[in-house]
N, CA, C and O atoms as a GROMACS GRO file, in nm:
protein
  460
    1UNK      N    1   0.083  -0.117   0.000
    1UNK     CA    2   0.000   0.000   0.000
    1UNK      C    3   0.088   0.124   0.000
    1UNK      O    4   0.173   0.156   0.084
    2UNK      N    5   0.049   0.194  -0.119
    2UNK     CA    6   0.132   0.331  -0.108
    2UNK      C    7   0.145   0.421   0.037
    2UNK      O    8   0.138   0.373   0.150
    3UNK      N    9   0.165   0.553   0.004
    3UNK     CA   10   0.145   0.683   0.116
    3UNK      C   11   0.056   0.740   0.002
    3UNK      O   12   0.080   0.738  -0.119
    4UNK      N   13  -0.062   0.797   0.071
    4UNK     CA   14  -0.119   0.893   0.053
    4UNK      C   15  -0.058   1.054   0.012
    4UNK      O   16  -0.002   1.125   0.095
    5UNK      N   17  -0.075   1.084  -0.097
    5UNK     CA   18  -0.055   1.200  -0.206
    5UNK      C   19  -0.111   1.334  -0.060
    5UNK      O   20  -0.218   1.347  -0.002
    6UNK      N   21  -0.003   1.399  -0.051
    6UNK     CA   22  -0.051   1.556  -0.017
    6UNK      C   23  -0.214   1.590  -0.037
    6UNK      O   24  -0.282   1.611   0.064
    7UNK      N   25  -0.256   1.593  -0.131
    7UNK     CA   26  -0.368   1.589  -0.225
    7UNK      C   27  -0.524   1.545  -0.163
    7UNK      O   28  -0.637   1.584  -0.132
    8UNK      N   29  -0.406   1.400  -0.176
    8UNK     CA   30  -0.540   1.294  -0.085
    8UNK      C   31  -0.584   1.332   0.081
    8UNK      O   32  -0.686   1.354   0.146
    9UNK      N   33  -0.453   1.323   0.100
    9UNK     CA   34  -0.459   1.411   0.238
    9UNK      C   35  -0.541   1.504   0.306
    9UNK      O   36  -0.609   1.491   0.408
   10UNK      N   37  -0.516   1.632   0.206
   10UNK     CA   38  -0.637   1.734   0.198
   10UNK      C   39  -0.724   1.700   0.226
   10UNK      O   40  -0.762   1.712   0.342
   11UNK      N   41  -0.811   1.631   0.117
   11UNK     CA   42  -0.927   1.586   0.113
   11UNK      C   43  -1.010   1.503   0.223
   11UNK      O   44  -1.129   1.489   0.248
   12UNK      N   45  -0.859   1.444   0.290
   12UNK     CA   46  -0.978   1.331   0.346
   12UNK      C   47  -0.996   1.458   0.499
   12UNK      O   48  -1.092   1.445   0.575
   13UNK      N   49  -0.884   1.577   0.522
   13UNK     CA   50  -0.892   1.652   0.629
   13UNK      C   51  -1.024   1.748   0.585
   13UNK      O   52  -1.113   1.784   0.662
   14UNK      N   53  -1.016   1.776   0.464
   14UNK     CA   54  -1.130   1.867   0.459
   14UNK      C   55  -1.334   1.802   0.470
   14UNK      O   56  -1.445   1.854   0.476
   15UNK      N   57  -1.272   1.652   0.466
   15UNK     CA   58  -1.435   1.581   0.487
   15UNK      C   59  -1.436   1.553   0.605
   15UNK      O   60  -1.542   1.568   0.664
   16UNK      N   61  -1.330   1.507   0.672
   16UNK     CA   62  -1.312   1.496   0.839
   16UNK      C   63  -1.416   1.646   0.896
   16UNK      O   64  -1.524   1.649   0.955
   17UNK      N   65  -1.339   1.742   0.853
   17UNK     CA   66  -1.390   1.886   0.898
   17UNK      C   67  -1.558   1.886   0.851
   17UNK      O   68  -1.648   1.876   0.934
   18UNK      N   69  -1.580   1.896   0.717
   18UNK     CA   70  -1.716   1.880   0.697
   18UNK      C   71  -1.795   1.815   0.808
   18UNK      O   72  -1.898   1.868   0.849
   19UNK      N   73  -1.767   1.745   0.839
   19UNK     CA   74  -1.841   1.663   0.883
   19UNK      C   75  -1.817   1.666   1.071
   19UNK      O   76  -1.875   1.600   1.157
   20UNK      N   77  -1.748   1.733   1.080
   20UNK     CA   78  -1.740   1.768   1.220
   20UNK      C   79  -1.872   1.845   1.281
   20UNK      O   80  -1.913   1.936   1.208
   21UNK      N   81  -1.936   1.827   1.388
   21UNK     CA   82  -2.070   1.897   1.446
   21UNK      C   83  -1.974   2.047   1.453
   21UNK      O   84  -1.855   2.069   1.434
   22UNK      N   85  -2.103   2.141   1.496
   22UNK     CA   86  -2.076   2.283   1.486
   22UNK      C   87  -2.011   2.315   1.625
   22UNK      O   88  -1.959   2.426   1.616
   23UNK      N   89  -1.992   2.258   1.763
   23UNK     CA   90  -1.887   2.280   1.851
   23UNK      C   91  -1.730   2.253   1.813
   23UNK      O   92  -1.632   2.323   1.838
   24UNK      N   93  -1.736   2.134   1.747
   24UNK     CA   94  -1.607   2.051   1.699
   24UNK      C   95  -1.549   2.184   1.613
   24UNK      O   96  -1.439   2.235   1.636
   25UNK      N   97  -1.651   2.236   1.500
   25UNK     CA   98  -1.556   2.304   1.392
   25UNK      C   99  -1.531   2.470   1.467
   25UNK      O  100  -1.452   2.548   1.416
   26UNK      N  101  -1.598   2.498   1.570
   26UNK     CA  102  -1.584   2.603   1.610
   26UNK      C  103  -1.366   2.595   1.690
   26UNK      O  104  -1.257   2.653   1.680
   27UNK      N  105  -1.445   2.463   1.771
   27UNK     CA  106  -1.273   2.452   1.790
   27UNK      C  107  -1.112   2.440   1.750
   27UNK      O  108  -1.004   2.464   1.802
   28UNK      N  109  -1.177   2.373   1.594
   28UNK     CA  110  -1.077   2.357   1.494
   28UNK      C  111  -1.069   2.504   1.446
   28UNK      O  112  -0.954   2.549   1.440
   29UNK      N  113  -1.173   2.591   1.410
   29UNK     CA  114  -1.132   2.717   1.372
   29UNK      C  115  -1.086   2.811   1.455
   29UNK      O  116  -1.048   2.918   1.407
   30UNK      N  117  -1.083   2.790   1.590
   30UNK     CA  118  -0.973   2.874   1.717
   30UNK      C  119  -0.849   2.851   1.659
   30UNK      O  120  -0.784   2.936   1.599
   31UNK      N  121  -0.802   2.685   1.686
   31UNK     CA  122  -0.698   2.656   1.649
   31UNK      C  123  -0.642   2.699   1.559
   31UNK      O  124  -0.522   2.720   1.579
   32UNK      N  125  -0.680   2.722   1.461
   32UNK     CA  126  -0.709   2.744   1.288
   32UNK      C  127  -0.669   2.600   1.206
   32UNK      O  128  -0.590   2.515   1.249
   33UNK      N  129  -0.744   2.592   1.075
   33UNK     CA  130  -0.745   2.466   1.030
   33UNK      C  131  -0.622   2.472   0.970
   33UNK      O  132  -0.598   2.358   0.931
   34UNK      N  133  -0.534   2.545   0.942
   34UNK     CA  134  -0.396   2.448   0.916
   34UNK      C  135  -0.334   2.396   0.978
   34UNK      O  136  -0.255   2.312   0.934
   35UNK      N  137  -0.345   2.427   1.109
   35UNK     CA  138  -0.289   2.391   1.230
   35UNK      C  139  -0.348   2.286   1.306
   35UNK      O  140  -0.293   2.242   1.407
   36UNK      N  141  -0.482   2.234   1.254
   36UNK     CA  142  -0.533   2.128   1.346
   36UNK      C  143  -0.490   1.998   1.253
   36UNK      O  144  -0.471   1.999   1.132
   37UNK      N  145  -0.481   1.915   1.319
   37UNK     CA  146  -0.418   1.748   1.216
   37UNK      C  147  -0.440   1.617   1.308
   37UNK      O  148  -0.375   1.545   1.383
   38UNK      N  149  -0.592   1.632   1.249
   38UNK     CA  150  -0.725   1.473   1.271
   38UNK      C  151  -0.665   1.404   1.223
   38UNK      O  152  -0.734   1.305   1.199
   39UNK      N  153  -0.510   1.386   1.169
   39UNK     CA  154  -0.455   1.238   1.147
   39UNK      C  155  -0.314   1.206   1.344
   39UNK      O  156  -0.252   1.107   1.384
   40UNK      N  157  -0.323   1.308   1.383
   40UNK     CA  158  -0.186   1.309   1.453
   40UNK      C  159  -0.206   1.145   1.564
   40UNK      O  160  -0.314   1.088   1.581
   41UNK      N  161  -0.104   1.112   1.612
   41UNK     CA  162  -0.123   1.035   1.685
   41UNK      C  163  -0.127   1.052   1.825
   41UNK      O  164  -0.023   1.109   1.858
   42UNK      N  165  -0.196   1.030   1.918
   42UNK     CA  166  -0.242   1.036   2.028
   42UNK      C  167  -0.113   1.035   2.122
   42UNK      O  168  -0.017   1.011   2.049
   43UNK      N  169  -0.068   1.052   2.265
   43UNK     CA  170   0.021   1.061   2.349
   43UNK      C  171   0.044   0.932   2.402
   43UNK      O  172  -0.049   0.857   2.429
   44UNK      N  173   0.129   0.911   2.414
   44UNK     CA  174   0.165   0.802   2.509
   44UNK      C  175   0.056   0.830   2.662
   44UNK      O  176   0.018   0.942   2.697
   45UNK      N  177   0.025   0.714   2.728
   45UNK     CA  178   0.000   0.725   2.862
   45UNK      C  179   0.066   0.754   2.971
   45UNK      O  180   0.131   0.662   3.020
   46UNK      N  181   0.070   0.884   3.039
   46UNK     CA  182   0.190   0.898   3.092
   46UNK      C  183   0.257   0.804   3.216
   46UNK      O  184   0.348   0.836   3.291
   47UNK      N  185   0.196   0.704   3.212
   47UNK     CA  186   0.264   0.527   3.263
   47UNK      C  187   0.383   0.518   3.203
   47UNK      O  188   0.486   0.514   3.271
   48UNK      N  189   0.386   0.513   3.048
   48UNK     CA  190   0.452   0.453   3.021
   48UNK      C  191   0.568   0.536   2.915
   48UNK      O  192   0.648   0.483   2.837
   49UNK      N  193   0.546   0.694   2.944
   49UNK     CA  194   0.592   0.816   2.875
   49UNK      C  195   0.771   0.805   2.957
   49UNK      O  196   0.793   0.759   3.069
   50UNK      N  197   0.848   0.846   2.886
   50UNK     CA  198   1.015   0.815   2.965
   50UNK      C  199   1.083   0.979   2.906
   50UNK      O  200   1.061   1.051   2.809
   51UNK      N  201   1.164   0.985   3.014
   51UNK     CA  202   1.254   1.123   2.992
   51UNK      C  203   1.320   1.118   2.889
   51UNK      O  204   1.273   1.063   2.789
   52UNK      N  205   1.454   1.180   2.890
   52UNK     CA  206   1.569   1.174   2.839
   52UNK      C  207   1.681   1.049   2.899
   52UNK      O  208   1.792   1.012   2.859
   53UNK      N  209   1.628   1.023   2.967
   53UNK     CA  210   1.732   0.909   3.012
   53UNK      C  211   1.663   0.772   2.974
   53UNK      O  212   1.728   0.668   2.970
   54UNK      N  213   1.557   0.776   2.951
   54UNK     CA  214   1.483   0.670   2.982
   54UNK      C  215   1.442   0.588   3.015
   54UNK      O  216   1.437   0.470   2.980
   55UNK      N  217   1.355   0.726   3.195
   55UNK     CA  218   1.286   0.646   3.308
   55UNK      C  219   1.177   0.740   3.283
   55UNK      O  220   1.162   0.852   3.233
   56UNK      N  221   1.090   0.625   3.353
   56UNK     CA  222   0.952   0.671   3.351
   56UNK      C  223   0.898   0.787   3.461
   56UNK      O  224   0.980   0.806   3.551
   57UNK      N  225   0.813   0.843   3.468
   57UNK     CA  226   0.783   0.963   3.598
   57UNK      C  227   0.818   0.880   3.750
   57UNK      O  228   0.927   0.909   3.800
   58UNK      N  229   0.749   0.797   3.810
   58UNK     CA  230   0.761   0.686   3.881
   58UNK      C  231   0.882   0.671   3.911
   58UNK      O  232   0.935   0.732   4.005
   59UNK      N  233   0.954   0.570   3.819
   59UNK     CA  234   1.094   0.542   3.852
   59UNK      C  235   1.182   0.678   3.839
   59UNK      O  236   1.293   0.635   3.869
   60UNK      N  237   1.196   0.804   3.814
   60UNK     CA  238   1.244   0.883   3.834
   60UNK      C  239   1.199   0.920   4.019
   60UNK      O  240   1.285   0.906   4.106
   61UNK      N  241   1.111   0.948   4.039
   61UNK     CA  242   1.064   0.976   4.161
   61UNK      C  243   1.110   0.914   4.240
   61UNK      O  244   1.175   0.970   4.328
   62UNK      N  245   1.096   0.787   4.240
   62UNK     CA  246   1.146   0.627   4.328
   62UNK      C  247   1.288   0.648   4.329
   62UNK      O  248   1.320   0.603   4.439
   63UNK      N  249   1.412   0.696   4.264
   63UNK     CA  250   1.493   0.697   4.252
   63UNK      C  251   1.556   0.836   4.306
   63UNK      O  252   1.654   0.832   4.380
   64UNK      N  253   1.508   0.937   4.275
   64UNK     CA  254   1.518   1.052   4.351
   64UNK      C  255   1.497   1.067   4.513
   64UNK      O  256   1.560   1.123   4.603
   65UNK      N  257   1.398   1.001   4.507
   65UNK     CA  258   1.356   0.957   4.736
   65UNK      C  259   1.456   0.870   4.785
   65UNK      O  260   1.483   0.867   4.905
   66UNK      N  261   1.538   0.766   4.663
   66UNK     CA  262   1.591   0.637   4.766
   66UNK      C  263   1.719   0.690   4.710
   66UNK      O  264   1.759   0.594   4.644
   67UNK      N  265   1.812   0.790   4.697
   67UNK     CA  266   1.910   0.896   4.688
   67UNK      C  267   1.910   0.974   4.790
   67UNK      O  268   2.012   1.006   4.852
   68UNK      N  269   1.779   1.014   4.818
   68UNK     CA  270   1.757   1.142   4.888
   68UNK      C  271   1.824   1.168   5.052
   68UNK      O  272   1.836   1.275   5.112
   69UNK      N  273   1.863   1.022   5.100
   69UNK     CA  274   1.912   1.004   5.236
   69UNK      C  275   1.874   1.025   5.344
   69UNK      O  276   1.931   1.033   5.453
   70UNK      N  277   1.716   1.038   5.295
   70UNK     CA  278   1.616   1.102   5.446
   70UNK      C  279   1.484   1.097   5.419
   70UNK      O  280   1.436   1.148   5.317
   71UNK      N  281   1.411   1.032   5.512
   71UNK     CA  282   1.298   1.030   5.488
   71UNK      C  283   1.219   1.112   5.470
   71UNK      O  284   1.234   1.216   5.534
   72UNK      N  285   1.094   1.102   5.368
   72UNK     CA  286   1.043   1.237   5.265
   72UNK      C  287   0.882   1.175   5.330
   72UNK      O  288   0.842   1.059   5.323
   73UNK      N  289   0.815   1.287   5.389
   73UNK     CA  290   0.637   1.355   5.365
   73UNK      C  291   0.565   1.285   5.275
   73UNK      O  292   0.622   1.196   5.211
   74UNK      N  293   0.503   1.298   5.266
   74UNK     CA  294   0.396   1.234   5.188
   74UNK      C  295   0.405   1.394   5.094
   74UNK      O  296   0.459   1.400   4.984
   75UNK      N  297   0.345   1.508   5.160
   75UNK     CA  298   0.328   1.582   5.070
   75UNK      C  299   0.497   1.636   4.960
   75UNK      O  300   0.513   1.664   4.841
   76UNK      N  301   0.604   1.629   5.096
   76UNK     CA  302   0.697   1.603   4.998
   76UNK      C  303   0.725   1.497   4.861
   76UNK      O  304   0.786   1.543   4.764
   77UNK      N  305   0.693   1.406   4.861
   77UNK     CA  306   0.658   1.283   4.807
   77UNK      C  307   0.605   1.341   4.678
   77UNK      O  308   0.666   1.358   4.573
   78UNK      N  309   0.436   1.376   4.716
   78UNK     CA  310   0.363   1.429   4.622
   78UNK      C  311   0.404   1.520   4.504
   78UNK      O  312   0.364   1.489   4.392
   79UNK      N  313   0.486   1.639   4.522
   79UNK     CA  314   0.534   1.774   4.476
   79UNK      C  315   0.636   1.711   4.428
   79UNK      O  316   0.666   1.773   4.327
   80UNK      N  317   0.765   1.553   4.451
   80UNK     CA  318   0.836   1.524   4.362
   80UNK      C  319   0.768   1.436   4.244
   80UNK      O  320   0.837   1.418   4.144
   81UNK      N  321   0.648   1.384   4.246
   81UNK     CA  322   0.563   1.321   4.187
   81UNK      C  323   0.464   1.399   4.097
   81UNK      O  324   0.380   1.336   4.034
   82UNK      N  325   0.469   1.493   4.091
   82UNK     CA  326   0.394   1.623   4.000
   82UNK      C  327   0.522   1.639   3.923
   82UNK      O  328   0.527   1.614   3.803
   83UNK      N  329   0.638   1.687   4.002
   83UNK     CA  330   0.717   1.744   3.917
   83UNK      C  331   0.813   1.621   3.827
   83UNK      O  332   0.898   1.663   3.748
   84UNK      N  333   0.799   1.518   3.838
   84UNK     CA  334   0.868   1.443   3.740
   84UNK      C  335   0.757   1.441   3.639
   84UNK      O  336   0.794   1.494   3.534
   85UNK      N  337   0.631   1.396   3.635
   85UNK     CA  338   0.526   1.361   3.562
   85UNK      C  339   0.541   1.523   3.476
   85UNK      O  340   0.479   1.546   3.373
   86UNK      N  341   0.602   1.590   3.519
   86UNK     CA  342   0.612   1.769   3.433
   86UNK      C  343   0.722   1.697   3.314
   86UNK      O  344   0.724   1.669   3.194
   87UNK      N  345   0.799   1.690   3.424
   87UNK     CA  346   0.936   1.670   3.356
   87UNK      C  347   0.925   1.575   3.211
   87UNK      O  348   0.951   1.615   3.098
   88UNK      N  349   0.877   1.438   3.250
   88UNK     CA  350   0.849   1.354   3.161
   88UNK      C  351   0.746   1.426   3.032
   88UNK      O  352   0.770   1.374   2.923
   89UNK      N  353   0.692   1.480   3.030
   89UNK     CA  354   0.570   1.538   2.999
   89UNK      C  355   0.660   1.634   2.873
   89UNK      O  356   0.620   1.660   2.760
   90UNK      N  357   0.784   1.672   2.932
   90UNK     CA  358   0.874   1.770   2.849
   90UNK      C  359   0.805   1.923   2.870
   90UNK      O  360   0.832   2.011   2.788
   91UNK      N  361   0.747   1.940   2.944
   91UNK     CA  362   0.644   2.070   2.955
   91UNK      C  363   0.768   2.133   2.986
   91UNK      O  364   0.870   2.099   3.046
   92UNK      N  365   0.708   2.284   2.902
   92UNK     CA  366   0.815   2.429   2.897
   92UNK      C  367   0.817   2.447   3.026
   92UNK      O  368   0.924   2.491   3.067
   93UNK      N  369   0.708   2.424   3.132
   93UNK     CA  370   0.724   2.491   3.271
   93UNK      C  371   0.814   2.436   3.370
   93UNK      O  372   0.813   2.471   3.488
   94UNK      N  373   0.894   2.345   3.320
   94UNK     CA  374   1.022   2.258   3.355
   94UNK      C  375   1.142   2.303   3.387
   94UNK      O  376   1.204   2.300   3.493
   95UNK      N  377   1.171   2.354   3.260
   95UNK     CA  378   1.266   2.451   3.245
   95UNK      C  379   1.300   2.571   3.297
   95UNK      O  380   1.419   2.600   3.304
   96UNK      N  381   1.195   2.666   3.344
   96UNK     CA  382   1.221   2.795   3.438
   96UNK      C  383   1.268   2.715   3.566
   96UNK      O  384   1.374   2.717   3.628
   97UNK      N  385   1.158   2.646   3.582
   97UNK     CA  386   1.152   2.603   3.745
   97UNK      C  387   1.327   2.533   3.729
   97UNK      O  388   1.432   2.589   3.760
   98UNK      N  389   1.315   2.448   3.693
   98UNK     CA  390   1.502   2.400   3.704
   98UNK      C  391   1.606   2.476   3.724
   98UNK      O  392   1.680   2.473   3.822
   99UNK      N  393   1.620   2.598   3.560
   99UNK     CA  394   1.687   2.729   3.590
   99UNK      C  395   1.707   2.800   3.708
   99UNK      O  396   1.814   2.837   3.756
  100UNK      N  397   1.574   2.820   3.756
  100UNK     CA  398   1.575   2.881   3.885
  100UNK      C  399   1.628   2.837   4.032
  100UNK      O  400   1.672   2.899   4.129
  101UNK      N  401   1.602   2.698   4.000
  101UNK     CA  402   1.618   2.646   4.126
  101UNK      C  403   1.804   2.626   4.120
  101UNK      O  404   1.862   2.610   4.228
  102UNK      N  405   1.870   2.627   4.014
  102UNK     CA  406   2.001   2.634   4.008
  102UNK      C  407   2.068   2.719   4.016
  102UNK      O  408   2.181   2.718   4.066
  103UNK      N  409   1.999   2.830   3.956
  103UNK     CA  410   2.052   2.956   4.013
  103UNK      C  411   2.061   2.981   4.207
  103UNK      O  412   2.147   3.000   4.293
  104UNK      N  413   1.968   2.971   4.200
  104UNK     CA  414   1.911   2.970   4.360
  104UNK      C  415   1.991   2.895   4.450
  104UNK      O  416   1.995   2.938   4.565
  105UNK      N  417   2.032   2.832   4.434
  105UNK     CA  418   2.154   2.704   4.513
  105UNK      C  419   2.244   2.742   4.499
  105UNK      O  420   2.322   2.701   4.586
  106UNK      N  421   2.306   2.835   4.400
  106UNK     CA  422   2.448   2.904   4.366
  106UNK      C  423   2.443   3.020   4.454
  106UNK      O  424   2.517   3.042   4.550
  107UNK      N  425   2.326   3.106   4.401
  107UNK     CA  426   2.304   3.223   4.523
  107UNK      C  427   2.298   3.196   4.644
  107UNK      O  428   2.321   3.297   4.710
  108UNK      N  429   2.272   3.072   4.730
  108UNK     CA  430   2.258   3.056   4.841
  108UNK      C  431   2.399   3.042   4.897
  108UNK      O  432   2.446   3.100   4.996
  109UNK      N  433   2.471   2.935   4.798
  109UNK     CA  434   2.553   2.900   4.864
  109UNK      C  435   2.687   2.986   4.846
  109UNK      O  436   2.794   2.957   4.898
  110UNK      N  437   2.661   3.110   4.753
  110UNK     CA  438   2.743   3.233   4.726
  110UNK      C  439   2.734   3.309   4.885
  110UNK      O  440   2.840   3.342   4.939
  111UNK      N  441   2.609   3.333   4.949
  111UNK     CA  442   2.593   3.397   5.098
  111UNK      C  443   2.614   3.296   5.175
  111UNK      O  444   2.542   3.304   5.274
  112UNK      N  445   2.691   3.185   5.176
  112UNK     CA  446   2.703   3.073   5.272
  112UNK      C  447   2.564   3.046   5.383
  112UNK      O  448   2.563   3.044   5.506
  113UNK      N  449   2.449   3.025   5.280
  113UNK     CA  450   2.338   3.001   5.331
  113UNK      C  451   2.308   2.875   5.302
  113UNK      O  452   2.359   2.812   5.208
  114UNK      N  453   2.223   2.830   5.383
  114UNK     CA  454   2.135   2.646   5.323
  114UNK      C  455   1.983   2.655   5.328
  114UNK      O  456   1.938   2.718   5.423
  115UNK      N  457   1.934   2.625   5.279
  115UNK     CA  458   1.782   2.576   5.275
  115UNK      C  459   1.734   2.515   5.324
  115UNK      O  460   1.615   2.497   5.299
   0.00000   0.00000   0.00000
């Protein structure tokens, strides 16, 4: 079986759209329709979604607490368990928070302070 022609493509996005109810096409036209793509493939479950190293949110977490050399809160627990599931996730809001928090450990330990 071939690939589908550019062409064909179109077509089958522009009957997809036709045929979308009038909430559906309202949302595709926020988005705007070049930008929406009723062929894309769906996300991994983030079960089974892996970093850059490739560990999962979980085993990053699990591995970060049994490093950690001290017993961790539940709500501590929790807040490293959000923030890997970020991490894994690749979300932009990763990245400040990291930045920051490295900066922040340099500045601290520039005033011979600890946290």
């Amino acid at each position: 079986m071939s690939e589908p022609t550019p062409e064909q493509i179109e077509a089958q996005k522009r009957h997809i759209y036709e045929r979308l109810s009038e909430r559906r096409r309202k949302f595709v036209d926020r988005i705007g329709y070049d930008k929406w793509d009723p062929f894309q493939k769906p996300f991994d479950p983030i079960d089974i979604r892996k970093d850059a190293t490739g560990l999962t949110s979980h085993q990053l977490t699990s591995l970060f607490l049994a490093e950690l050399g001290r017993p961790a809160t539940n709500e501590y627990t929790q807040a490293i368990s959000e923030f890997a599931v970020l991490l894994v996730m690749n979300s932009e809001r990763v990245r400040p928070v990291f930045e920051f928090c490295t900066w922040y450990a340099g500045h601290l330990e520039k005033h011979g302070k600890e946290l």
